[in-house]
C-alpha positions in Angstrom: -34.3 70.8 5.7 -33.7 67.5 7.0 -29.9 65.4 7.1 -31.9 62.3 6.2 -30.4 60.2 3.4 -32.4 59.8 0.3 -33.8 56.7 -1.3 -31.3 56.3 -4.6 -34.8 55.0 -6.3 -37.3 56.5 -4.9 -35.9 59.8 -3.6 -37.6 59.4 -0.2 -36.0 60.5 2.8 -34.9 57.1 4.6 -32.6 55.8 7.1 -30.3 52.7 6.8 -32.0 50.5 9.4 -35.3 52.0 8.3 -35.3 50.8 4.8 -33.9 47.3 5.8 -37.1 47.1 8.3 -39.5 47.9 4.9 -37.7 46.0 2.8 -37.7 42.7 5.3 -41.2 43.0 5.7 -42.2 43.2 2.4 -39.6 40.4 1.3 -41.5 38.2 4.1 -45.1 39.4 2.8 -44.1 38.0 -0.6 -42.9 35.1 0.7 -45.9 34.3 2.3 -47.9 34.8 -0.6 -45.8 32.7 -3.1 -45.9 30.1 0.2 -49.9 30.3 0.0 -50.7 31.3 -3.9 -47.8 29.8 -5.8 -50.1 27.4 -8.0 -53.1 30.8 -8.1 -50.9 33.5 -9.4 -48.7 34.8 -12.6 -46.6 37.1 -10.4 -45.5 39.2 -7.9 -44.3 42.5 -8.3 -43.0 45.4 -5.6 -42.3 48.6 -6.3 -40.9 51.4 -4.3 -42.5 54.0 -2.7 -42.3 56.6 -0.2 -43.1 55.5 3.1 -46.5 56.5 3.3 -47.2 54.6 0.0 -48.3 51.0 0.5 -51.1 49.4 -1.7 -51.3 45.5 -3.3 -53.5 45.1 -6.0 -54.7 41.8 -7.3 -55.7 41.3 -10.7 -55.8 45.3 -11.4 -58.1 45.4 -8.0 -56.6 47.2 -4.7 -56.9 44.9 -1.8 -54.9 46.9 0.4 -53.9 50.6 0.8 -52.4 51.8 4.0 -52.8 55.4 2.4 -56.3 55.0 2.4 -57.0 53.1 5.6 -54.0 55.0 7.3 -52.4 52.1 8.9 -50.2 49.3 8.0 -52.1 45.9 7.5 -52.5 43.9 10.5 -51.0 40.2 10.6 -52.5 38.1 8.3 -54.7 40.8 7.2 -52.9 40.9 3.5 -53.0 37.5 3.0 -56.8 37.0 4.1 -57.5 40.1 1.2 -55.1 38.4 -1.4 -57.3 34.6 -0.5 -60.2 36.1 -0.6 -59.9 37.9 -4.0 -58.8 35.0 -5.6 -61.5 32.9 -4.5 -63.7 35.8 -5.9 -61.6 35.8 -8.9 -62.3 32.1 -9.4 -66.2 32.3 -8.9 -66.3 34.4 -12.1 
């Protein structure tokens, strides 16, 4: 058992400075891609999830998973997946 406050959405154990760290970052990814992608996408969507839950998909395809790859994306590392799916995207 564990004193850890609970995520109201997602029921994940979290901690106040915690959270606001996961939700900065991902608030800044997005940014970044609607900075970048703006004119190449419909939208952008986050979900929550438990910490060790982190994928993005673009256009139903996973570019990203830190629960498969075990680690959190590296800088630029999301945004070089994101660009190069699109281009792919666009090639047909």
């Amino acid at each position: 058992l564990t004193n850890a406050p609970m995520d109201d959405q997602t029921g994940c154990e979290t901690d106040h400075t915690t959270f606001v760290l996961k939700v900065s970052k991902a608030t800044s990814l997005v940014a970044d891609i609607l900075a970048e992608f703006q004119h190449d996408i419909d939208s952008v969507m986050l979900f929550t999830a438990c910490d060790r839950e982190f994928e993005v998909d673009v256009n139903d395809e996973t570019v990203f998973s830190k629960n498969l790859l075990g680690r959190h994306g590296k800088d630029g590392e999301i945004i070089d997946l994101i660009r190069s799916s699109i281009r792919k995207y666009k090639a047909g």
